[in-house]
mmJSON file of the N, C-alpha and C atoms, coordinates in Angstrom:
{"data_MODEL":{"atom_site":{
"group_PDB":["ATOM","ATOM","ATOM","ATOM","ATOM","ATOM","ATOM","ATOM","ATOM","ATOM","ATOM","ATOM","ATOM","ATOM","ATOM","ATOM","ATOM","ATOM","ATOM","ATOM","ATOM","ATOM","ATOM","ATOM","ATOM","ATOM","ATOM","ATOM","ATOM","ATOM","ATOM","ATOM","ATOM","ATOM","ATOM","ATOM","ATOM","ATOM","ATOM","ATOM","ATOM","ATOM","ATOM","ATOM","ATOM","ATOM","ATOM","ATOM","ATOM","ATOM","ATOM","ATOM","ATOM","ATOM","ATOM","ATOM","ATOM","ATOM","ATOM","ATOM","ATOM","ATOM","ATOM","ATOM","ATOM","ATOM","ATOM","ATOM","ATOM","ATOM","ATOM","ATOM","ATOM","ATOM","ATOM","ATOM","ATOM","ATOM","ATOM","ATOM","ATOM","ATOM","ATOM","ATOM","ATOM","ATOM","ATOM","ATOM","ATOM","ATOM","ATOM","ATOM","ATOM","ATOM","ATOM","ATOM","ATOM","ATOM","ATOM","ATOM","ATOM","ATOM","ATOM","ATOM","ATOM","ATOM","ATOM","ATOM","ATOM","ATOM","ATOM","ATOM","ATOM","ATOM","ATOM","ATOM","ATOM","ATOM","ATOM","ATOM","ATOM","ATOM","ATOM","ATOM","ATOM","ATOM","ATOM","ATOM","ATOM","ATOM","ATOM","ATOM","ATOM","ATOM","ATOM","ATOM","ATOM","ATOM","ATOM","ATOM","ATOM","ATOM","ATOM","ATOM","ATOM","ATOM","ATOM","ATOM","ATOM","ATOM","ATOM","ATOM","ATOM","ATOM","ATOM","ATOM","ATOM","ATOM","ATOM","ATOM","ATOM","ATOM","ATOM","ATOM","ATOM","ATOM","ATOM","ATOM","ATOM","ATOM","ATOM","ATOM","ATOM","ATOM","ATOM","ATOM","ATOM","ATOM","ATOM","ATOM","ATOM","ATOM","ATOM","ATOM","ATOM","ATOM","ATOM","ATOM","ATOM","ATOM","ATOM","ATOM","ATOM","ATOM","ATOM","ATOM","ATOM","ATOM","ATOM","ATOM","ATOM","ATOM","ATOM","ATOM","ATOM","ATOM","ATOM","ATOM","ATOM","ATOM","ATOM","ATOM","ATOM"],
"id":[1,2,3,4,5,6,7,8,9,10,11,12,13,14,15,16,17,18,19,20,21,22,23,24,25,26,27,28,29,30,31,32,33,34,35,36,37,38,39,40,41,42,43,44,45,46,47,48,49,50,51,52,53,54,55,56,57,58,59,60,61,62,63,64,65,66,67,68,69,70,71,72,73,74,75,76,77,78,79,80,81,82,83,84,85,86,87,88,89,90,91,92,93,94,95,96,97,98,99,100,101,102,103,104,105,106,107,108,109,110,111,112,113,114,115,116,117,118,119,120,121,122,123,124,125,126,127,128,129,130,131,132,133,134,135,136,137,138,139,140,141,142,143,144,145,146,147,148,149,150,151,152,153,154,155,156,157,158,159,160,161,162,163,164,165,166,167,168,169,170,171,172,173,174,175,176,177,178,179,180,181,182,183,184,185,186,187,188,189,190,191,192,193,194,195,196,197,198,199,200,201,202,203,204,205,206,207,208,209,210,211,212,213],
"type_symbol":["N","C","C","N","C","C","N","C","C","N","C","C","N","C","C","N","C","C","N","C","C","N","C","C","N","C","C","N","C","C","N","C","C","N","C","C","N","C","C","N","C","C","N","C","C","N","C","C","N","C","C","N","C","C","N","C","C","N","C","C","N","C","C","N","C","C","N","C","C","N","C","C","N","C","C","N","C","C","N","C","C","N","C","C","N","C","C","N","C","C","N","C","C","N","C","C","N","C","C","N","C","C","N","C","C","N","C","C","N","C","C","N","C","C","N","C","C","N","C","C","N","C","C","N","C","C","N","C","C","N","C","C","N","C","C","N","C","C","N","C","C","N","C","C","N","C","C","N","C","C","N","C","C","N","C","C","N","C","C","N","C","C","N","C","C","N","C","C","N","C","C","N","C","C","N","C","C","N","C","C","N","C","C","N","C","C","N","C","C","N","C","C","N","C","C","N","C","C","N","C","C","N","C","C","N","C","C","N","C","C","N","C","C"],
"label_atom_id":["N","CA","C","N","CA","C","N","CA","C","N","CA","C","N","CA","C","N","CA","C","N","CA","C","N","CA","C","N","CA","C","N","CA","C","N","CA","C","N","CA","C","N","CA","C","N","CA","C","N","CA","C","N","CA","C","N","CA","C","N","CA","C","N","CA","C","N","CA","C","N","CA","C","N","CA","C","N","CA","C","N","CA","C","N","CA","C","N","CA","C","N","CA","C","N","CA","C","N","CA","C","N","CA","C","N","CA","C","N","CA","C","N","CA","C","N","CA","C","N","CA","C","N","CA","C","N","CA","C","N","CA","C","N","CA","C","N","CA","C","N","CA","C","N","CA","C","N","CA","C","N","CA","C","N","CA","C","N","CA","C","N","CA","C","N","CA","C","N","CA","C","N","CA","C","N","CA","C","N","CA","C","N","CA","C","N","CA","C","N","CA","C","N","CA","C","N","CA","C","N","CA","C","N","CA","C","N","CA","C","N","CA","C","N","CA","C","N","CA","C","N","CA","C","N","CA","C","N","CA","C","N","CA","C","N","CA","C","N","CA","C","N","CA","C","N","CA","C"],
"label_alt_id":[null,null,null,null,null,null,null,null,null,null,null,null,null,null,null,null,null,null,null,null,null,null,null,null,null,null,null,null,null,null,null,null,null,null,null,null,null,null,null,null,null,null,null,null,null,null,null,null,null,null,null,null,null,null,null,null,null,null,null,null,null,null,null,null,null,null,null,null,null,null,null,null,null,null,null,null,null,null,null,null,null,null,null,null,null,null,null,null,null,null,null,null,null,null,null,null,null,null,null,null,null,null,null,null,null,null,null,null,null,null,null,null,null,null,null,null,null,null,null,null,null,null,null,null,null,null,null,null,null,null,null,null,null,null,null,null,null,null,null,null,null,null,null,null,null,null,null,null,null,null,null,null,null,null,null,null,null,null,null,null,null,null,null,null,null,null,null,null,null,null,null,null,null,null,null,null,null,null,null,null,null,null,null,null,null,null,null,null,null,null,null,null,null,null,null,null,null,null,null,null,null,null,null,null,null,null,null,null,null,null,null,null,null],
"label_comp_id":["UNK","UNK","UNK","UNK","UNK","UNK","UNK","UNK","UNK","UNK","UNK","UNK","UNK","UNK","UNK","UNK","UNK","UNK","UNK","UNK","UNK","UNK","UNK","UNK","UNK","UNK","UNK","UNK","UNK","UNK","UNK","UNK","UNK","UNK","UNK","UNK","UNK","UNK","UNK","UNK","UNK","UNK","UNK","UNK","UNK","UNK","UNK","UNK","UNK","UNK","UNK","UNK","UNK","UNK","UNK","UNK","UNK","UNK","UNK","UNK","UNK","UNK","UNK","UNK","UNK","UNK","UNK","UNK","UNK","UNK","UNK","UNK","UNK","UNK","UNK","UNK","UNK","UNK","UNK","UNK","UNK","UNK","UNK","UNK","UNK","UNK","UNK","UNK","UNK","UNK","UNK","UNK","UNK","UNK","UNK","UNK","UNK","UNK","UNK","UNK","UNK","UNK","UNK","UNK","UNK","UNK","UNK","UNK","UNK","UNK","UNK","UNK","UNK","UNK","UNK","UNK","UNK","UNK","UNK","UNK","UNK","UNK","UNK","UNK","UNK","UNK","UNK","UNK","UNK","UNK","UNK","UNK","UNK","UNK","UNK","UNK","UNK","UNK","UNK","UNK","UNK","UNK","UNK","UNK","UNK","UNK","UNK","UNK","UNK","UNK","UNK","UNK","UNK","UNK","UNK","UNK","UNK","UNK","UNK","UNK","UNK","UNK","UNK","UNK","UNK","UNK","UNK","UNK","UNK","UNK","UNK","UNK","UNK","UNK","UNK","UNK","UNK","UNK","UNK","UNK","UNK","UNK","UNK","UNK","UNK","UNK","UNK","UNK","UNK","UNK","UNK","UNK","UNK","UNK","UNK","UNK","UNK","UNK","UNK","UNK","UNK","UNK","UNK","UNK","UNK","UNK","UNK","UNK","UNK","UNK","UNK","UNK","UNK"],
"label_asym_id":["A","A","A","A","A","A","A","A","A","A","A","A","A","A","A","A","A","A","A","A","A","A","A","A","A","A","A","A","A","A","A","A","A","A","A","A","A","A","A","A","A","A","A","A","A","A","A","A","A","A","A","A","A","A","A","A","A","A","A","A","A","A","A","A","A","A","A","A","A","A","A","A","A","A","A","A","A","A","A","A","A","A","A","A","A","A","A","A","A","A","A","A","A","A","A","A","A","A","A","A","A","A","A","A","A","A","A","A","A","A","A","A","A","A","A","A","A","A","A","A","A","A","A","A","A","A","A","A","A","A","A","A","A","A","A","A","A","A","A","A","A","A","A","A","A","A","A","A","A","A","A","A","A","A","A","A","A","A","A","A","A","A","A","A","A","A","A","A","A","A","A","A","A","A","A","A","A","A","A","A","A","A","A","A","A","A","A","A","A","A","A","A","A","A","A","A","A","A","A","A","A","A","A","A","A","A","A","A","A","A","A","A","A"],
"label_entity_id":["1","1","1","1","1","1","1","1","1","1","1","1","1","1","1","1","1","1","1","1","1","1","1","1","1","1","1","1","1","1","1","1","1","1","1","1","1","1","1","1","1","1","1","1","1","1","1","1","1","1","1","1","1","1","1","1","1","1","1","1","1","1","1","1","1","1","1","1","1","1","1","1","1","1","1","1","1","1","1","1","1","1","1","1","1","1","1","1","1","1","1","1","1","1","1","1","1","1","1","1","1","1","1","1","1","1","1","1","1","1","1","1","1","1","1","1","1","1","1","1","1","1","1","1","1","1","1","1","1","1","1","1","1","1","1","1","1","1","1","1","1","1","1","1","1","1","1","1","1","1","1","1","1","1","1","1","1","1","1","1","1","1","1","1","1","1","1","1","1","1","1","1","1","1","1","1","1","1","1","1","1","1","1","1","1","1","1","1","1","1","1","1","1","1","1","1","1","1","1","1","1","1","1","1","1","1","1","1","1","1","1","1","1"],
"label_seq_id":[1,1,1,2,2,2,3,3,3,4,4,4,5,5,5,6,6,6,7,7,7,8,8,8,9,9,9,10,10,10,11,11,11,12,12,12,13,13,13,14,14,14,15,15,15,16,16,16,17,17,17,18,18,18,19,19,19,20,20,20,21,21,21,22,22,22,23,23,23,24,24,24,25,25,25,26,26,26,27,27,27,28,28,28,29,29,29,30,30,30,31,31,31,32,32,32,33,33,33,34,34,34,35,35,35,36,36,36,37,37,37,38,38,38,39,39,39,40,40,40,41,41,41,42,42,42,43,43,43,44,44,44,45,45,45,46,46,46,47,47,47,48,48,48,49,49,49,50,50,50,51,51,51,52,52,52,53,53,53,54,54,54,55,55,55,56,56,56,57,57,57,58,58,58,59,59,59,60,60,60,61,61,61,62,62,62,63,63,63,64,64,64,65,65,65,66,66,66,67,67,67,68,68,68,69,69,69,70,70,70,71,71,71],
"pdbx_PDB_ins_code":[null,null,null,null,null,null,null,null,null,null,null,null,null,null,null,null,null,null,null,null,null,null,null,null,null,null,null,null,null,null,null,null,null,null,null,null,null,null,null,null,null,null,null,null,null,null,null,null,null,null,null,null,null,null,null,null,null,null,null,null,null,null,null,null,null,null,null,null,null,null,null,null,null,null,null,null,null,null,null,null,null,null,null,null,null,null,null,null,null,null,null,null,null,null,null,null,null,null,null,null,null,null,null,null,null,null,null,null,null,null,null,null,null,null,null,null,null,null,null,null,null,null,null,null,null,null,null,null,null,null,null,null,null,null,null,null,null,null,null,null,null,null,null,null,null,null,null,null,null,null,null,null,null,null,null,null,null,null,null,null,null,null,null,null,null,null,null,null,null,null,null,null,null,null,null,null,null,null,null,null,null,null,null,null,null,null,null,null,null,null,null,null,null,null,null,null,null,null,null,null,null,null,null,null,null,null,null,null,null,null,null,null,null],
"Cartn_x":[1.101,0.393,1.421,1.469,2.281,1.943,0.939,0.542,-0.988,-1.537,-2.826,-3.689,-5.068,-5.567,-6.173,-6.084,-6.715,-8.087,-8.843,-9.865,-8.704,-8.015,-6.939,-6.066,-5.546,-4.87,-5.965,-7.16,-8.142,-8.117,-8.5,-8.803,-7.937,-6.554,-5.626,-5.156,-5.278,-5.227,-5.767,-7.198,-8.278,-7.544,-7.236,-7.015,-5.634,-4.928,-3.718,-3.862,-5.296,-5.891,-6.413,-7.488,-8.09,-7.481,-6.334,-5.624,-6.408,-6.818,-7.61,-6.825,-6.724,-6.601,-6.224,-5.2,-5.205,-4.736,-5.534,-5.389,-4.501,-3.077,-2.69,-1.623,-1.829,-1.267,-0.348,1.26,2.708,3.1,3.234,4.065,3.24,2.129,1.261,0.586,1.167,1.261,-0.157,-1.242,-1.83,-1.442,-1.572,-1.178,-2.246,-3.076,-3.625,-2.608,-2.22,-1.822,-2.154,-1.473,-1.956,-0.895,-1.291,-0.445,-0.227,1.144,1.331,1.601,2.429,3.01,3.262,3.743,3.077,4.644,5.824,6.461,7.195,8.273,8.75,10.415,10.663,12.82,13.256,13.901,14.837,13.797,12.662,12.131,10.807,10.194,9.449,8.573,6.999,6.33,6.405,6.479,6.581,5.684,5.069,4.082,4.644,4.83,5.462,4.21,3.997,3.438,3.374,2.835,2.941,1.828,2.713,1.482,0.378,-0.454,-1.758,-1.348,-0.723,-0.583,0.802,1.702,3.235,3.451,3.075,3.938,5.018,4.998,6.65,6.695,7.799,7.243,7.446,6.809,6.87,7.352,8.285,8.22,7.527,6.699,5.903,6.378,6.832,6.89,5.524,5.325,3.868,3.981,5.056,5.322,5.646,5.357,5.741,4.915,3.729,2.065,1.466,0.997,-0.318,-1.325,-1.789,-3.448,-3.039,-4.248,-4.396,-6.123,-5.929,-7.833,-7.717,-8.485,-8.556,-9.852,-9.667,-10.933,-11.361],
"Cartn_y":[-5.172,-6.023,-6.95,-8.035,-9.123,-9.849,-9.508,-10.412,-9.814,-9.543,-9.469,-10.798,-10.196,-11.216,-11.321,-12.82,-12.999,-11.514,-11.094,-9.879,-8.897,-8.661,-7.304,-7.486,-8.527,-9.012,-8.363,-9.18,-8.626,-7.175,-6.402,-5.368,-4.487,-4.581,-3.93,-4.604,-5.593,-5.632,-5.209,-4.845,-3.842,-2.32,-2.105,-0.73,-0.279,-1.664,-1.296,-1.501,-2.069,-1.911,-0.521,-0.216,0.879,2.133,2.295,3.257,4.126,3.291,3.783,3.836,4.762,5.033,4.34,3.97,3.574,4.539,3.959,4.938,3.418,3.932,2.922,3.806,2.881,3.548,3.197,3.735,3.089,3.968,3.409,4.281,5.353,4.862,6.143,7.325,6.794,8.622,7.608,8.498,7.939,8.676,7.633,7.718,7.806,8.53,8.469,7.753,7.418,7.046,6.59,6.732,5.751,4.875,3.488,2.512,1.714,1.889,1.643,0.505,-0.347,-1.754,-2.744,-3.963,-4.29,-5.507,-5.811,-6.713,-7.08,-8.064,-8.146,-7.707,-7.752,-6.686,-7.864,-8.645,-9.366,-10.203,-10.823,-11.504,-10.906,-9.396,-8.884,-7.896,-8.102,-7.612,-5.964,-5.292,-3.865,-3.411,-2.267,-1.571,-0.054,0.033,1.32,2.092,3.464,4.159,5.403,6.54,7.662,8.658,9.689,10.827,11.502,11.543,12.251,13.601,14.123,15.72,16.067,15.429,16.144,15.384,14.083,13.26,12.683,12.732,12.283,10.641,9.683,8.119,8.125,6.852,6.307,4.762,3.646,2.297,1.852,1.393,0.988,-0.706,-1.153,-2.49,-3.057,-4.084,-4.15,-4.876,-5.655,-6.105,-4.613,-3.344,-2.567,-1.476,-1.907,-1.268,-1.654,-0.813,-1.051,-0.952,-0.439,-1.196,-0.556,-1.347,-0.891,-0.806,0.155,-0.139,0.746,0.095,0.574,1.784,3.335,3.958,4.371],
"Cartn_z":[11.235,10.294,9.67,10.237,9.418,8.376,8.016,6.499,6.282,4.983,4.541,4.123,4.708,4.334,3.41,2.557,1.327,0.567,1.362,1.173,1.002,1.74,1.774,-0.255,0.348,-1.213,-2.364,-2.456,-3.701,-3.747,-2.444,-2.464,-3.03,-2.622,-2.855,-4.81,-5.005,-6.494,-7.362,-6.984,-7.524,-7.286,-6.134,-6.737,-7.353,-7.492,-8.282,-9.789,-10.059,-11.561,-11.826,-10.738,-10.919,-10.554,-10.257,-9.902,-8.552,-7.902,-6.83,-5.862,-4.381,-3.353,-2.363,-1.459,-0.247,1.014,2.191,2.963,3.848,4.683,5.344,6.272,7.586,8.689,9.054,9.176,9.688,10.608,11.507,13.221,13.637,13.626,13.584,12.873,11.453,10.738,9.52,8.996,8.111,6.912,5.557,4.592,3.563,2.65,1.391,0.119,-0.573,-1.568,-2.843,-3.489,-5.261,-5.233,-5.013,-5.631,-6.589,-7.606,-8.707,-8.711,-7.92,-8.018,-6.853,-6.779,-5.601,-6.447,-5.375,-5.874,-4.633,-4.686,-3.336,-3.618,-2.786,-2.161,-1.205,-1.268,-0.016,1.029,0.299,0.699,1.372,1.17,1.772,0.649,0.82,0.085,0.045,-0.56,-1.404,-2.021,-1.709,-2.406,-2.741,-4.416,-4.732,-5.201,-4.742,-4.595,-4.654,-5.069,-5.347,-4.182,-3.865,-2.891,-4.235,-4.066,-4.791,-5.022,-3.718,-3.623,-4.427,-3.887,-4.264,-5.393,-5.369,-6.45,-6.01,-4.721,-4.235,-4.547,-4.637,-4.743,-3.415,-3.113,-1.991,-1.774,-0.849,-0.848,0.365,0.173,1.819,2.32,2.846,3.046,3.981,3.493,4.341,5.448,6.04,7.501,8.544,7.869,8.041,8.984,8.348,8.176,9.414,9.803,10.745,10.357,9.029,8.763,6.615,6.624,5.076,4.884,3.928,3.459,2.037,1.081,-0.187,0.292,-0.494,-0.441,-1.791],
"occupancy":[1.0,1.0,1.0,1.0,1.0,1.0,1.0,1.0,1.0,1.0,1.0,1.0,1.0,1.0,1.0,1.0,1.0,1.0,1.0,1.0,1.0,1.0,1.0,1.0,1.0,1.0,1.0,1.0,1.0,1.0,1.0,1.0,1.0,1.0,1.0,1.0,1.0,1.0,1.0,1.0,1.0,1.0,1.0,1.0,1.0,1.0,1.0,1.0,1.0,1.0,1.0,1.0,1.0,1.0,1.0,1.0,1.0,1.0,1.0,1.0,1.0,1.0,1.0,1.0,1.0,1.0,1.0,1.0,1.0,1.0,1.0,1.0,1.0,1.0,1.0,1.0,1.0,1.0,1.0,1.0,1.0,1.0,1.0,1.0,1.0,1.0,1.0,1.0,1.0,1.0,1.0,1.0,1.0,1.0,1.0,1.0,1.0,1.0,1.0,1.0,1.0,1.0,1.0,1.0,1.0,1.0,1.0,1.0,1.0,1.0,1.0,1.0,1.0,1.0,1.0,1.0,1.0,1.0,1.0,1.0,1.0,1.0,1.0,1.0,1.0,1.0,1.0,1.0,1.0,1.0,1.0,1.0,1.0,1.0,1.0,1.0,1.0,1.0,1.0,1.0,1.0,1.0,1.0,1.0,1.0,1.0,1.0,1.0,1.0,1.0,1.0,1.0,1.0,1.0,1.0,1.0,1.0,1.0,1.0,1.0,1.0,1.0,1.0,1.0,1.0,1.0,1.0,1.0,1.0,1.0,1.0,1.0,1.0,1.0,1.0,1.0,1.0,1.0,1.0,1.0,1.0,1.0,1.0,1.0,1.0,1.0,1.0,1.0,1.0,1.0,1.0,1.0,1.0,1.0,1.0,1.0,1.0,1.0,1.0,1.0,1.0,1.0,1.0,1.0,1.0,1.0,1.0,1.0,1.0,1.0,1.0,1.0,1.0],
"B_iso_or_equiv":[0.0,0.0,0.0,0.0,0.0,0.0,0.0,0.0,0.0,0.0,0.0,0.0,0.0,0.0,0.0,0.0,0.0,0.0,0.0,0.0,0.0,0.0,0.0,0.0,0.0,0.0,0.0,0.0,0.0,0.0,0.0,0.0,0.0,0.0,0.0,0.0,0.0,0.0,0.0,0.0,0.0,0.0,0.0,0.0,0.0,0.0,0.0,0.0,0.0,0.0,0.0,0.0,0.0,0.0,0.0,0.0,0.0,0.0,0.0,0.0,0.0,0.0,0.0,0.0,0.0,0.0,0.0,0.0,0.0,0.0,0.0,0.0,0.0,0.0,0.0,0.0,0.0,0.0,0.0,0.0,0.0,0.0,0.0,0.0,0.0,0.0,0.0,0.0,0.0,0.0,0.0,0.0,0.0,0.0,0.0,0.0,0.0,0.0,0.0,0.0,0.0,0.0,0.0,0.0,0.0,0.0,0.0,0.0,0.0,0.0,0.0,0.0,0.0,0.0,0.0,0.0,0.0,0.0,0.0,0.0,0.0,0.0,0.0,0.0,0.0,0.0,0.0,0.0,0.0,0.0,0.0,0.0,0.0,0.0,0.0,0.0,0.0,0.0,0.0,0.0,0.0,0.0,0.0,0.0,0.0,0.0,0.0,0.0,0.0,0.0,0.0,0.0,0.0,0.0,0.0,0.0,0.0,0.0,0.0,0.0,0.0,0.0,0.0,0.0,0.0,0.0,0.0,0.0,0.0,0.0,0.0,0.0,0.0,0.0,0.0,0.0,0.0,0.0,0.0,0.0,0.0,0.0,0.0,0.0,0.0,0.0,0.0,0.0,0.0,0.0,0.0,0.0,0.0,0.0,0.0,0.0,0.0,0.0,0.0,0.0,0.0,0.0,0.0,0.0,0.0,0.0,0.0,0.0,0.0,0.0,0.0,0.0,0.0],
"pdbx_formal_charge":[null,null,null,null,null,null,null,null,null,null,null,null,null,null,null,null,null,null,null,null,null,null,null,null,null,null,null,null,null,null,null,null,null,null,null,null,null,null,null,null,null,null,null,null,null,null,null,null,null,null,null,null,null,null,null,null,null,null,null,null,null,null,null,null,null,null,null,null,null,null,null,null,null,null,null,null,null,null,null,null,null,null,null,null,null,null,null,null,null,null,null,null,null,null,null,null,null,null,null,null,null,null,null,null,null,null,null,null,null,null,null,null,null,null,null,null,null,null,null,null,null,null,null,null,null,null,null,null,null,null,null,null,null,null,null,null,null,null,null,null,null,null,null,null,null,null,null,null,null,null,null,null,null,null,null,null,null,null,null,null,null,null,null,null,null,null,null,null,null,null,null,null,null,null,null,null,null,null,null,null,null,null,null,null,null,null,null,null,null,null,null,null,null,null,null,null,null,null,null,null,null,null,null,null,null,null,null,null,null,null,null,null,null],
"auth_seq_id":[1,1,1,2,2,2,3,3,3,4,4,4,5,5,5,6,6,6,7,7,7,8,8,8,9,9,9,10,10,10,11,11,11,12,12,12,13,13,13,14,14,14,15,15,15,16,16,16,17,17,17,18,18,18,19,19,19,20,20,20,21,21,21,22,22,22,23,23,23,24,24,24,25,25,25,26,26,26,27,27,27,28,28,28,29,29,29,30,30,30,31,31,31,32,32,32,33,33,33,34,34,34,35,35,35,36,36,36,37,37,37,38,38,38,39,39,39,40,40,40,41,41,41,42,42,42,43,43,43,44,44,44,45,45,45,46,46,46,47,47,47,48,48,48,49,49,49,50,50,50,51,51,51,52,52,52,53,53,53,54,54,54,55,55,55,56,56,56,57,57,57,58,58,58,59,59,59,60,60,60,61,61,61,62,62,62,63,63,63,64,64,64,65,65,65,66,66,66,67,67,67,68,68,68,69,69,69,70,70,70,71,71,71],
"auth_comp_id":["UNK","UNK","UNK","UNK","UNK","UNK","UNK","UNK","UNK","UNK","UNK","UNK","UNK","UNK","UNK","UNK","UNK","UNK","UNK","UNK","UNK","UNK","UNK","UNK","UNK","UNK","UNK","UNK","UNK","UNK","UNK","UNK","UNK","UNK","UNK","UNK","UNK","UNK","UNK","UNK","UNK","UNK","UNK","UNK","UNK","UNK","UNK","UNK","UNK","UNK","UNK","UNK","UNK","UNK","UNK","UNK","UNK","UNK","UNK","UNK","UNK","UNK","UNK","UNK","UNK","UNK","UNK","UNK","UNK","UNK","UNK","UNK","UNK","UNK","UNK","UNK","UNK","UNK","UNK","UNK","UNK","UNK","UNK","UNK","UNK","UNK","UNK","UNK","UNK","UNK","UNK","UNK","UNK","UNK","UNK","UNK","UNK","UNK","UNK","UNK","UNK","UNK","UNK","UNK","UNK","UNK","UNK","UNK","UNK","UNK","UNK","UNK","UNK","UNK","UNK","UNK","UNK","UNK","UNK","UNK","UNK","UNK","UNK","UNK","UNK","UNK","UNK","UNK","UNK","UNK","UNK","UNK","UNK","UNK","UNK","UNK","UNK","UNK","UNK","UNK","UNK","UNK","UNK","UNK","UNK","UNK","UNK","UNK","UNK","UNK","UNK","UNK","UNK","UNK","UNK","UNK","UNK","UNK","UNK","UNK","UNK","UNK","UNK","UNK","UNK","UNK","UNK","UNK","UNK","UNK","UNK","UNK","UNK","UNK","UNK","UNK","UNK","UNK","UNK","UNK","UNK","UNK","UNK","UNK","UNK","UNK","UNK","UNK","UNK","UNK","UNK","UNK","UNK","UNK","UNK","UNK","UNK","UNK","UNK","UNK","UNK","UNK","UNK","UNK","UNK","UNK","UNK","UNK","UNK","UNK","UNK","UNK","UNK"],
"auth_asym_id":["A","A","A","A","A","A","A","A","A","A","A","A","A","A","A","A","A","A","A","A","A","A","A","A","A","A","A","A","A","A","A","A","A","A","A","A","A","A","A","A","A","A","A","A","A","A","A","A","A","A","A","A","A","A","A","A","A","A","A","A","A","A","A","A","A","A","A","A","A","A","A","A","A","A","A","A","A","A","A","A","A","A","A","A","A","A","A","A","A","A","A","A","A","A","A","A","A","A","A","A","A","A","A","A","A","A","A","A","A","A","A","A","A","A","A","A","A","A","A","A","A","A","A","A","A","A","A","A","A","A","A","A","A","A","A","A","A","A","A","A","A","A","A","A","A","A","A","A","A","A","A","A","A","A","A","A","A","A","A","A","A","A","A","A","A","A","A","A","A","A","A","A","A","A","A","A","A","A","A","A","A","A","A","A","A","A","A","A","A","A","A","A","A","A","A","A","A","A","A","A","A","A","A","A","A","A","A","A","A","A","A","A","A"],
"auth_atom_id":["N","CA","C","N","CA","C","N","CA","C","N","CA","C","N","CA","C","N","CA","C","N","CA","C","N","CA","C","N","CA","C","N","CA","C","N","CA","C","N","CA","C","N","CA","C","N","CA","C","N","CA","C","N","CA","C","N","CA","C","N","CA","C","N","CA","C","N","CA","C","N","CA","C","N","CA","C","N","CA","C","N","CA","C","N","CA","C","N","CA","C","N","CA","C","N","CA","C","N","CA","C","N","CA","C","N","CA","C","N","CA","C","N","CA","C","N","CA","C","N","CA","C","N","CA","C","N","CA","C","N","CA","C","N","CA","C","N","CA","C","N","CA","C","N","CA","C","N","CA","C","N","CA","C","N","CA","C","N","CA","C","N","CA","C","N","CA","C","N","CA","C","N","CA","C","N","CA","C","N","CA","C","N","CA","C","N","CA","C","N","CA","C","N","CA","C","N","CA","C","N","CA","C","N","CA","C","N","CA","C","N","CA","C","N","CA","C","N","CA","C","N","CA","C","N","CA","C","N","CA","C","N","CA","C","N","CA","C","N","CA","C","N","CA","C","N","CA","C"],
"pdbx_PDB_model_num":[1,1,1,1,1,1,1,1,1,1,1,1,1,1,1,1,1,1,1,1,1,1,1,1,1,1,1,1,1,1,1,1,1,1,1,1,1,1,1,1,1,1,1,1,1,1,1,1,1,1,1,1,1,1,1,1,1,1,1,1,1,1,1,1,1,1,1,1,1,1,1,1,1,1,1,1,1,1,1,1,1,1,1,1,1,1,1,1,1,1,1,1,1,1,1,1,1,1,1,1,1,1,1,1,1,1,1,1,1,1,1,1,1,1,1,1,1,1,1,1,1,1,1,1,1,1,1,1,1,1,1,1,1,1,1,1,1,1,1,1,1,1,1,1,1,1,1,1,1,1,1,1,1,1,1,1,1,1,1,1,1,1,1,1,1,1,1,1,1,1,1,1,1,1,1,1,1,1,1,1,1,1,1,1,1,1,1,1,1,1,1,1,1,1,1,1,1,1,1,1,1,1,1,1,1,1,1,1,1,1,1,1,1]
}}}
């Protein structure tokens, strides 16, 4: 996934208001998450994020991603 589209953008800004859920897929492995912030690192968008279960943080880069979807 090299870039979101404008719908993806909203979606995902909503749930970084609503503290809502994303489910998003990198190298294969799927991800549930809560994402807290959304900024960019060295020229590349960043989504910091927390696991639901452990609490572990997480940095996702989104040229990174193979899919995203708010649930």
């Amino acid at each position: 996934m090299s870039q979101l589209t404008h719908e993806q953008y909203n979606r995902l800004e909503a749930a970084l208001s609503g503290s809502r859920r994303i489910r998003i897929s990198r190298r294969g492995i799927e991800y549930v998450v809560i994402p807290l912030a959304m900024r960019t690192h060295e020229r590349r968008e960043v989504i910091d994020a927390r696991h639901p279960t452990t609490g572990d943080a997480m940095t996702l880069f989104l040229d990174e991603l193979d899919s995203l979807e708010v649930v």
